[in-house]
C-alpha positions as CSV (number, residue, x, y, z in Angstrom):
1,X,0.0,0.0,0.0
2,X,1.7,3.4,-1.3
3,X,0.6,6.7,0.6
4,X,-0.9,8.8,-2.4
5,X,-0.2,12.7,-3.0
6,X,-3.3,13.3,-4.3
7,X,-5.7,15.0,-1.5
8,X,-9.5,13.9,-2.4
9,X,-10.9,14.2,1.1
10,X,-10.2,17.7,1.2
11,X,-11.5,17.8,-2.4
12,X,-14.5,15.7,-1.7
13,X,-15.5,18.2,0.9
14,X,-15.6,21.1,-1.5
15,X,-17.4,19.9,-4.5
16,X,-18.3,16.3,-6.5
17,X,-15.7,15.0,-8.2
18,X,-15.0,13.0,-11.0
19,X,-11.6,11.2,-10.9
20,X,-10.1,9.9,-14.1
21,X,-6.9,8.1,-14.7
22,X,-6.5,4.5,-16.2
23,X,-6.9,1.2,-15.2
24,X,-4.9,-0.4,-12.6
25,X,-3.0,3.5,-11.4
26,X,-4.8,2.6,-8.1
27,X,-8.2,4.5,-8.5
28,X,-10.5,2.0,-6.4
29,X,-7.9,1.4,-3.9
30,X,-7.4,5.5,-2.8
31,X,-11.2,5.5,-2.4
32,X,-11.7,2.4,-0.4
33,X,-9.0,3.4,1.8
34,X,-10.2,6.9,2.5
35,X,-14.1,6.6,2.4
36,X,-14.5,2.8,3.0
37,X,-16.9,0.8,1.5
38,X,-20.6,1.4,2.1
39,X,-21.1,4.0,0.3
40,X,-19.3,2.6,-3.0
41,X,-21.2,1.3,-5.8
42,X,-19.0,-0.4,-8.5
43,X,-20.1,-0.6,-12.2
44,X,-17.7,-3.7,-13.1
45,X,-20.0,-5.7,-11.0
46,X,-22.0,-7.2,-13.6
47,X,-25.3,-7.5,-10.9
48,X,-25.2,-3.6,-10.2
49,X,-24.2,-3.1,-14.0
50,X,-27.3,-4.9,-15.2
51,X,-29.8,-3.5,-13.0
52,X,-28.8,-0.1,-13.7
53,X,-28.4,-0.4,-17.1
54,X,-32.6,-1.6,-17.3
55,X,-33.4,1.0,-15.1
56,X,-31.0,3.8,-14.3
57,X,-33.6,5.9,-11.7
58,X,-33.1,2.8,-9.1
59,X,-29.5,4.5,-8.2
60,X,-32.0,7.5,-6.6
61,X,-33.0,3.8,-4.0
62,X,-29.8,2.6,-3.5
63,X,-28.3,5.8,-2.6
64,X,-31.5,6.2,-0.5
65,X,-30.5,3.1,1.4
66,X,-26.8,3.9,1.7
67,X,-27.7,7.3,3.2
68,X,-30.9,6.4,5.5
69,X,-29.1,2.9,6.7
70,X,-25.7,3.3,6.4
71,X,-22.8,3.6,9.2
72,X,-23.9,7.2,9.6
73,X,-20.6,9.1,8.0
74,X,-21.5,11.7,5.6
75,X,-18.6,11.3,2.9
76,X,-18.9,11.4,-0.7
77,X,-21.1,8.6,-2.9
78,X,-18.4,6.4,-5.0
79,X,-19.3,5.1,-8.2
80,X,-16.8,3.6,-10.0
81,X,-16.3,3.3,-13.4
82,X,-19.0,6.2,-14.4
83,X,-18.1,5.7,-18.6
84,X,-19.8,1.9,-18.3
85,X,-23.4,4.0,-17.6
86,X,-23.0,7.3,-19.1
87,X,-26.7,7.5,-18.7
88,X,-26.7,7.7,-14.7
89,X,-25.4,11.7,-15.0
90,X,-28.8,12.9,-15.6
91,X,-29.8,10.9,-11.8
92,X,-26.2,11.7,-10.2
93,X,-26.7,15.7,-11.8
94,X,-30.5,15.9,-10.2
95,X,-29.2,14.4,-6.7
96,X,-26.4,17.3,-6.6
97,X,-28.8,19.8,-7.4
98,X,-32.2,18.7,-4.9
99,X,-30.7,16.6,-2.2
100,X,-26.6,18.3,-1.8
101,X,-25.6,15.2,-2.3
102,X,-21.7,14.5,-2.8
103,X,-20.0,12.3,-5.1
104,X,-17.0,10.8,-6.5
105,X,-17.3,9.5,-10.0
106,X,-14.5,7.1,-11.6
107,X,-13.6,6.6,-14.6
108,X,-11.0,5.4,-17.4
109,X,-12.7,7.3,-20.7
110,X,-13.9,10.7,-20.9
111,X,-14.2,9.6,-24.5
112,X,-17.4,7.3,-23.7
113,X,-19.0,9.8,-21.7
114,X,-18.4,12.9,-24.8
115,X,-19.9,10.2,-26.8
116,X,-22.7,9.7,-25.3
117,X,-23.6,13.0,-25.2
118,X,-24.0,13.4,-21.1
119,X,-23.5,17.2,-20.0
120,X,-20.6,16.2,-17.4
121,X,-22.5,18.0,-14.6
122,X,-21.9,21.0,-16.2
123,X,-19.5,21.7,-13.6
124,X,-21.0,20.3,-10.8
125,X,-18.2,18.6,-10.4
126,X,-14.3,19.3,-10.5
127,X,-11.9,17.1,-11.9
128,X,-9.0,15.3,-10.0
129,X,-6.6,12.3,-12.0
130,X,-4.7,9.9,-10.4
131,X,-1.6,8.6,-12.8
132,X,0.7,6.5,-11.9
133,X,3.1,6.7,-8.7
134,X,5.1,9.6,-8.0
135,X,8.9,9.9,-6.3
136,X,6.9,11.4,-3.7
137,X,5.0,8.6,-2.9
138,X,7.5,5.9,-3.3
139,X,10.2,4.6,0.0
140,X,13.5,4.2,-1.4
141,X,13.1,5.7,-4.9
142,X,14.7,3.4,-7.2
143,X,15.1,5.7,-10.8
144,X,16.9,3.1,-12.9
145,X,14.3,0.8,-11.9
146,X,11.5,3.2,-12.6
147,X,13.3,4.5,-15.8
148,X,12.3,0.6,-16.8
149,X,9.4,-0.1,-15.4
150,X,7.5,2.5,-14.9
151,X,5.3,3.5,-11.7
152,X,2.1,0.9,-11.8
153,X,1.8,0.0,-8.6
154,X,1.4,-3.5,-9.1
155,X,4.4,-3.7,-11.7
156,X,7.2,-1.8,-9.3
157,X,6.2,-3.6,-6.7
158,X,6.2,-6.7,-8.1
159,X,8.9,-9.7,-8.4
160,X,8.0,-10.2,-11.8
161,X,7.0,-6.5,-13.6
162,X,7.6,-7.9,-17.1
163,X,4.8,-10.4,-16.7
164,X,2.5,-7.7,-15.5
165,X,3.0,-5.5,-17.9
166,X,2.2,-7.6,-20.3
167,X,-1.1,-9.0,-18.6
168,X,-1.8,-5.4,-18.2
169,X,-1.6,-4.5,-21.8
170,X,-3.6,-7.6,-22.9
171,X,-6.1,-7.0,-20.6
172,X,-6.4,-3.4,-21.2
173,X,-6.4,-3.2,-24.9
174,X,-9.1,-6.2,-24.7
175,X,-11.4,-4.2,-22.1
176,X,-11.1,-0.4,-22.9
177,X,-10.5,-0.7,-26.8
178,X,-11.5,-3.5,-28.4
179,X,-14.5,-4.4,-25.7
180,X,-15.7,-0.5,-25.3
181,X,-15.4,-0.7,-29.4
182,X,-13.7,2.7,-29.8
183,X,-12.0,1.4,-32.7
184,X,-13.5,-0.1,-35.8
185,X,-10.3,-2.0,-36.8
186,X,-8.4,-3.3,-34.2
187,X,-5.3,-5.1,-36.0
188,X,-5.3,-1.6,-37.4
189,X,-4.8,0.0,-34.1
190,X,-2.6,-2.6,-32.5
191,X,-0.3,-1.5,-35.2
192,X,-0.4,2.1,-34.4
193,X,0.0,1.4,-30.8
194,X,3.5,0.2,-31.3
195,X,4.6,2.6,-33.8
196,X,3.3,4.9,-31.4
197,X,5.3,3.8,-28.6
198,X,8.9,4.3,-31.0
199,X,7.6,8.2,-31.2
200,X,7.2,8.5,-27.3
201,X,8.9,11.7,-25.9
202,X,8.8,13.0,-29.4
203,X,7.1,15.9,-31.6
204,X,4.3,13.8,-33.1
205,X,4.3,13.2,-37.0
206,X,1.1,12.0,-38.4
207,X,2.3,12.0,-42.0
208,X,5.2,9.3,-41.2
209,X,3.2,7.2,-38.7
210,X,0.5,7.0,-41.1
211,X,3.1,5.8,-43.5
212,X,4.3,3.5,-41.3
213,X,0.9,2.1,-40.4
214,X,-0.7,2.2,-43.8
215,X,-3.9,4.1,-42.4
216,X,-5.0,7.3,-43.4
217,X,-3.6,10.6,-42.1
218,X,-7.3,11.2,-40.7
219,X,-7.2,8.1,-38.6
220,X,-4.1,8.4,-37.2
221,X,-5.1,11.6,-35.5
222,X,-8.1,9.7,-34.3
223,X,-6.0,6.6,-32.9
224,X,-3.8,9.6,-30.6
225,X,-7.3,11.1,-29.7
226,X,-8.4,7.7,-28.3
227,X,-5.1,7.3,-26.6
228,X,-5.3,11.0,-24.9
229,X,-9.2,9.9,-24.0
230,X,-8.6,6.7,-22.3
231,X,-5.6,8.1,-20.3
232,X,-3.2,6.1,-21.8
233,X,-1.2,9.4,-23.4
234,X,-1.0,13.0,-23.2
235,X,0.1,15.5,-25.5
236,X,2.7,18.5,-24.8
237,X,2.1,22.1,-26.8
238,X,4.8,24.0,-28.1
239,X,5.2,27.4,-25.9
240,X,4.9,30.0,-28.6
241,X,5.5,33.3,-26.3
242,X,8.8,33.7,-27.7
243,X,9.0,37.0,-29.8
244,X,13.2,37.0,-30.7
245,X,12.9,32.9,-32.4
246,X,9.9,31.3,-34.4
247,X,8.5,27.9,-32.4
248,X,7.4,25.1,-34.0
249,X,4.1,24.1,-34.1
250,X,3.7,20.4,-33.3
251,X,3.3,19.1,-30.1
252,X,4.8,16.0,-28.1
253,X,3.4,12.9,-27.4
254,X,3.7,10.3,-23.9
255,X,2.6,7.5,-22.8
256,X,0.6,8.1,-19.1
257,X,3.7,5.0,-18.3
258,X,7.5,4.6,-18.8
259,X,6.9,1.0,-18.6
260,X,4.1,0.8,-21.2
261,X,5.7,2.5,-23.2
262,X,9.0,0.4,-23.0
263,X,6.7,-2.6,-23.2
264,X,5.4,-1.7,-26.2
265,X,8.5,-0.7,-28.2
266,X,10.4,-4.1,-27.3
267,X,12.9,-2.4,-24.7
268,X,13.7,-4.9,-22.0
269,X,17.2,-3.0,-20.7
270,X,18.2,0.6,-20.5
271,X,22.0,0.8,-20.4
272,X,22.8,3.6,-18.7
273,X,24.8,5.5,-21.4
274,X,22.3,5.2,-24.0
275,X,19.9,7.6,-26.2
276,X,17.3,5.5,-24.2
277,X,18.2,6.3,-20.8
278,X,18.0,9.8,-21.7
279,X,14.9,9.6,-23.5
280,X,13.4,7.5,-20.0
281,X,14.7,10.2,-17.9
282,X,13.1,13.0,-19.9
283,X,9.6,10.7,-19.8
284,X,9.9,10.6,-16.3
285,X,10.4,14.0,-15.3
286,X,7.4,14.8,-17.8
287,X,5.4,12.9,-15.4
288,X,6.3,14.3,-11.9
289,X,5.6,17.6,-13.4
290,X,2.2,16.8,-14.9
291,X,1.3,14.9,-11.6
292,X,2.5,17.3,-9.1
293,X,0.5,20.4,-11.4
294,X,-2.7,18.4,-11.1
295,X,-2.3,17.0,-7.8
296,X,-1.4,20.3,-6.1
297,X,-4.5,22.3,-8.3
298,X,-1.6,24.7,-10.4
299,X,-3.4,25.8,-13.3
300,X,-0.6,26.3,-15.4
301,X,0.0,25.1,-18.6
302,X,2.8,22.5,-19.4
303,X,4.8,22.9,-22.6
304,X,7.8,22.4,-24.6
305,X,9.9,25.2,-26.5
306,X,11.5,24.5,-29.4
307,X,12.5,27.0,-32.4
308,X,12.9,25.8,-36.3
309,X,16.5,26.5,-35.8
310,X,16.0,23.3,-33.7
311,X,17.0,24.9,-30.2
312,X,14.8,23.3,-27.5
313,X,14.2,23.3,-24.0
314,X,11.8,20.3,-22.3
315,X,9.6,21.9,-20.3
316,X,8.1,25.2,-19.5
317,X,5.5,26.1,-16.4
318,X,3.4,28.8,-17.5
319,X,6.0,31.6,-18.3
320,X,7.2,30.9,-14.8
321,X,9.9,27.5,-15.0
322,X,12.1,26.3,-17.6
323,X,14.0,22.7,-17.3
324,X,15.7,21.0,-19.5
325,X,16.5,17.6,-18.6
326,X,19.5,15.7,-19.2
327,X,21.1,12.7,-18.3
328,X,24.5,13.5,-18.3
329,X,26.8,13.2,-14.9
330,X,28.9,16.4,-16.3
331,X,27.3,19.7,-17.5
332,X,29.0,21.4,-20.5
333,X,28.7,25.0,-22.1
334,X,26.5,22.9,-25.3
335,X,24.2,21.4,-22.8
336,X,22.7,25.1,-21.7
337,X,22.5,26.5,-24.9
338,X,18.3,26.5,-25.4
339,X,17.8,27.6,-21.8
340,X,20.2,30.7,-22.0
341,X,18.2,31.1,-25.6
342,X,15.4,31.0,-24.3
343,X,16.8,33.4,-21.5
344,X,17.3,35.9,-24.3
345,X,13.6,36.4,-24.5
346,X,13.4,37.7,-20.7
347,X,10.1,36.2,-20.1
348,X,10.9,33.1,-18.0
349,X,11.7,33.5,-14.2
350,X,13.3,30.4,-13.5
351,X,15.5,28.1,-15.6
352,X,17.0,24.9,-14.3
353,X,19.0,21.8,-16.0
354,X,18.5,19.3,-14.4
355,X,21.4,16.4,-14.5
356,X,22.8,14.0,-13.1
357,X,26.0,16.2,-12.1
358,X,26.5,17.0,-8.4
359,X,28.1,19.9,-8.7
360,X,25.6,22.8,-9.0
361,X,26.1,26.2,-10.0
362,X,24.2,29.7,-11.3
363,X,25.2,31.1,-14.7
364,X,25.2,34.7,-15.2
365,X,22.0,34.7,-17.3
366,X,19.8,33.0,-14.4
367,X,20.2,29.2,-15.4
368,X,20.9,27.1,-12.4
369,X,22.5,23.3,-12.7
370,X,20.8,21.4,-10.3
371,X,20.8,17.3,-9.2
372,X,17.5,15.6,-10.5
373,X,16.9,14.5,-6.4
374,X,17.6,17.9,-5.2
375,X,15.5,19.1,-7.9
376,X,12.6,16.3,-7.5
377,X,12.8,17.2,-3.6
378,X,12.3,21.2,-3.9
379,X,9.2,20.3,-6.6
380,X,7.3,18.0,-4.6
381,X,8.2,20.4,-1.3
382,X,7.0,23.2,-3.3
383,X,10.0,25.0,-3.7
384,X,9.7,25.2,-7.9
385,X,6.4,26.4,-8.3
386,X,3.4,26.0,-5.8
């Protein structure tokens, strides 16, 4: 059991929630542990499932029951997996509205529900996500074996994390794809999937996937829309506040996972001196930032900067932080030169690079080297941004 970062009793408190994230990054387990389990009504159980699904209103009598008969706690309603029964907003949205009730809604699609035209509360509810484990929440931080792995709890913490993630795969692409029939052609988008995975941590180009995959242009965008609906990916936007260099326009893709994404592309090792290591390292600071943003309600946008004279910098907060990540253990002039370019433009408050170097230092135009634990430390301690 891993203490999570993410704070939903406060949150419950406040307002209804809906909490996304995808299968298996510990949804059901957060909310059993911090609200029990009488007032939890799961989708996946086929009896509850069925019942609903002939007659949505009887929710309105088993939340009756819960409240009038249960342990007498007043905490939030739990129904997990929301996308399985779009159709239960309308009850959920009157409930809010005439009896104050409180609830937290799961789910692992936001596609499903678009599709099915529910109004998502119209906000009624905020929106929390749970991803995968954080350095934060993790005793005795192992990187390289994250780097690998990835952060599903039941993969690091197994004794065999290539065996789950490949029952996790199986059983994912089965349930939320093929089963929840978002795609019409399956072998189709099994292939995508993998070619995806070789452009993780990379500006996306539909044009050469499509190539790659022989499906239209057209679909391609539609197979990385699935991906960012179910979860399973995010995109990155270029930063385009620059005024002294042009930015590019395309954004970056990742996988929610380092180790779903290394599962997919075939990688099994990641030798520490390799284009893969860094590429792992840059994944995996992507992720603590886009957690610890979300978990700690900072609404700033994360981006990436790079010019068509191809100087880049990873990641930018808002126009407030600037790191670039790499993985060398000894910082040279060359390995500065898109944060002090991006300096230039005198927009930026802070700029890091954060390395694997332990000596640390402060340039003259603002850029400070820093150690990816010291720097991991001061984030989730709030000492970057908060």
């Amino acid at each position: 059991m891993y203490t999570r970062v993410c704070d939903l009793k406060t949150l419950s408190l406040k307002k209804s929630l809906f909490l996304f994230g995808p299968r298996s990054t510990g949804k059901s387990t957060l909310l059993k542990k911090l609200f029990g389990t009488n007032r939890y009504i799961n989708l996946l159980k086929s009896d509850i499932f069925l019942r609903l699904s002939e007659r949505p209103v009887v929710i309105r009598d088993i939340i009756k029951e819960i409240v009038e008969h249960g342990p007498g706690d007043e905490g939030p309603i739990i129904i997990d997996e929301i996308q399985k029964l779009p159709i239960l907003l309308d009850e959920v949205h009157d409930l809010i509205e005439s009896q104050g009730i409180k609830f937290i809604l799961t789910g692992s699609s936001a596609r499903k529900l678009r599709r099915s035209g529910v109004n998502l509360l119209a906000g009624r509810a905020w929106q929390a996500n749970l991803f995968p484990l954080v350095y934060a929440e993790i005793p005795e931080f192992n990187l390289e074996k994250y780097l690998l792995y990835g952060g599903l709890p039941q993969v690091y913490s197994s004794q065999s994390p290539e065996e789950e993630l490949d029952a996790y795969l199986n059983i994912y692409l089965k349930e939320e794809i093929k089963e929840e029939a978002l795609v019409q052609n399956f072998v189709n988008f099994s292939r995508f999937l993998k070619i995806s995975a070789l452009s993780n941590a990379k500006q996306i180009n539909y044009s050469n996937i499509s190539q790659e995959t022989g499906v239209p242009v057209t679909t391609v965008r539609a197979y990385f829309e699935i991906l960012s609906d179910t979860f399973v990916g995010f995109t990155l936007e270029p930063w385009h506040e620059s005024k002294k260099r042009k930015a590019v326009s395309a954004a970056k893709f990742y996988f929610f996972d380092i180790g779903v994404a290394n599962y997919l592309n075939g990688r099994k090792v990641i030798n520490r001196n390799s284009d893969d290591f860094g590429e792992a390292f840059e994944h995996w600071m992507a992720m603590e930032l886009r957690a610890y943003l979300s978990y700690q309600r900072i609404k700033e946008p994360l981006t990436y900067w790079r010019t068509t004279s191809k100087e880049e910098v990873d990641f930018i907060i808002g126009n407030k932080v600037a790191i670039e990540v790499k993985s060398t253990t000894k910082v040279l002039e060359k390995h500065l030169k898109g944060l002090k370019r991006l300096a230039e433009e005198g927009i930026i408050q802070c700029l890091f690079l954060v390395s694997f170097d332990e000596i640390e230092t402060k340039t003259s135009d603002g850029v400070r080297t820093i150690h990816w634990k010291n720097f991991i430390n001061d984030l989730w301690t709030g000492k970057i941004i908060s």
